[in-house]
C-alpha positions as CSV (number, residue, x, y, z in Angstrom):
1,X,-11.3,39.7,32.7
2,X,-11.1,36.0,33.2
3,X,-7.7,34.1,32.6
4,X,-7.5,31.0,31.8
5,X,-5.7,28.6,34.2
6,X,-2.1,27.7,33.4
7,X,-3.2,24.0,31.9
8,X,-5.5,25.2,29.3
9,X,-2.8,26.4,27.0
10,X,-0.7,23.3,26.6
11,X,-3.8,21.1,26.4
12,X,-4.9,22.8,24.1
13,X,-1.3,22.8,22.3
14,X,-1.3,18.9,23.2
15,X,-4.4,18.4,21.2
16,X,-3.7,20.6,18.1
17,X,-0.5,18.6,18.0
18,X,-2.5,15.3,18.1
19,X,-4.9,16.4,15.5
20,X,-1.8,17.5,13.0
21,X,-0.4,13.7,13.8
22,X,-3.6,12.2,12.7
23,X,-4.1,14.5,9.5
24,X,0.1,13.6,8.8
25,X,-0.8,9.9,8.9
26,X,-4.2,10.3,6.9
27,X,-2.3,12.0,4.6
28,X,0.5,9.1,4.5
29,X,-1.9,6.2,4.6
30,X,-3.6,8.1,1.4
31,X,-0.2,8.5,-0.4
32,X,0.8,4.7,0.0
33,X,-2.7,3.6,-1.2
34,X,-1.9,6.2,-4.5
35,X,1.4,4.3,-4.9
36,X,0.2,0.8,-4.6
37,X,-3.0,1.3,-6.9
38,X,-0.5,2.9,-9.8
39,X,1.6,-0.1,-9.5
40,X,-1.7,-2.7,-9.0
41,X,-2.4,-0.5,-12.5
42,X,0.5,-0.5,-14.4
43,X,1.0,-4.2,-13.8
44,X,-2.7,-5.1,-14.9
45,X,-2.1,-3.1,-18.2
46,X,1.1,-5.0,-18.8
47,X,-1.0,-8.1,-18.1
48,X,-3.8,-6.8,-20.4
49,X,-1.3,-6.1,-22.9
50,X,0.0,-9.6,-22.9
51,X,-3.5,-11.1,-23.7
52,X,-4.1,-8.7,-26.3
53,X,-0.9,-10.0,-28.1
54,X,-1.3,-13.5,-27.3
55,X,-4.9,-13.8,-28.1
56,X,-5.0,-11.8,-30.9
57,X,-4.4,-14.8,-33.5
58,X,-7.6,-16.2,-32.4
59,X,-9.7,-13.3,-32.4
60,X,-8.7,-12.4,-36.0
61,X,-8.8,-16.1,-36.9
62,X,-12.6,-16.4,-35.3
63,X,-13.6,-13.2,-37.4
64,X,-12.3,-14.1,-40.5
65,X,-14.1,-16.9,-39.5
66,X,-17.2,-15.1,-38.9
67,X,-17.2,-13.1,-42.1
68,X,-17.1,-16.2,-43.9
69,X,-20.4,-18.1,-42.3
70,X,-21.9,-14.8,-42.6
71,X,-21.4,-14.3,-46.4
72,X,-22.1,-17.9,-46.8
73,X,-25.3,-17.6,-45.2
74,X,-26.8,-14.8,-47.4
């Protein structure tokens, strides 16, 4: 039987370790990105929100609007 010599075993240890690093801080990097997108999110529905209310005047003012040329135009 061959055996291996003595550095192969913590090398190989050495690199498993390094690999479990780099999934830990895939993994982290993934998470943050999560977080910041729900924020980016919530803060653009808020925005979104905020024109709905503030525009909403116009809109139904424009329809109304609208409805009038169209009946007039018939």
């Amino acid at each position: 039987m061959i055996t291996p010599l003595p550095w192969v075993g913590p090398t190989v240890a050495l690199a498993l370790v390094a690999i479990a690093l780099a999934f830990l801080t895939i993994a982290l990097v993934a998470l943050a990105a999560a977080r910041k997108a729900t924020s980016e999110a919530s803060h653009l529905a808020r925005e979104l929100g905020e024109l709905r209310r503030e525009w909403a005047p116009t809109i139904q003012a424009l329809t109304a609007q609208g409805a009038r040329w169209t009946r007039w135009t018939r």
